[in-house]
N, C-alpha and C positions, 0 to 999 in steps of 0.2 A: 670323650665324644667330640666330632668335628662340627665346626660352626655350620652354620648354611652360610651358603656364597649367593647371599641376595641380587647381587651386579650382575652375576653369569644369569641367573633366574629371569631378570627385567631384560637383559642383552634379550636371551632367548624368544621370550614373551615379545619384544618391540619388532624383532626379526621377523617371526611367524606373522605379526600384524600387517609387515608392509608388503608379506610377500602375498598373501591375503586379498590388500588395497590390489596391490600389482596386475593378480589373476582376475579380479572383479573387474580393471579398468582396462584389460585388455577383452575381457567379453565383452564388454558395450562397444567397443572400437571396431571386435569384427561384426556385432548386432548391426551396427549401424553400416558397413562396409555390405555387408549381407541385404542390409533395407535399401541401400543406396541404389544398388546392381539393379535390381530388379524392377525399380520404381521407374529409371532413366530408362531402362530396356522397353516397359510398359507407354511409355510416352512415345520413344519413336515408334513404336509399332501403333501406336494408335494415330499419329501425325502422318505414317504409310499410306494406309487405305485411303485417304479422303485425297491423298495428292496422286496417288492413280488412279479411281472414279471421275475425278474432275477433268483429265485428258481424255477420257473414256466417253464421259459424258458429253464432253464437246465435242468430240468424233459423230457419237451417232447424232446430235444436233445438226452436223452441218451434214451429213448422208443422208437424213431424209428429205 
């Protein structure tokens, strides 16, 4: 009967773990590349409106 090859088993097992770590730490990378876009993009369009209202506004201020 052949021994067990413990080393090959741990190699195996520590492999599978970091490729694991690897896929987990690259989801949060694009989570956050994902939250990032969207949040920046939310800000300048909200920083938009009030800076062409306010030329707007001071137009018809000085037409009436």
């Amino acid at each position: 009967m052949a021994k067990p090859n413990y080393q090959f088993e741990k190699r195996q097992k520590d492999l599978a773990k970091k490729r694991k770590q690897e896929e987990k730490r690259l989801q949060k990378l694009a989570g956050k590349a994902a939250a990032s876009s969207p949040a920046s993009a939310e800000a300048v369009g909200d920083a938009a409106p009030p800076d062409n209202a306010s030329p707007g506004a001071s137009s018809d201020d000085g037409t009436s």
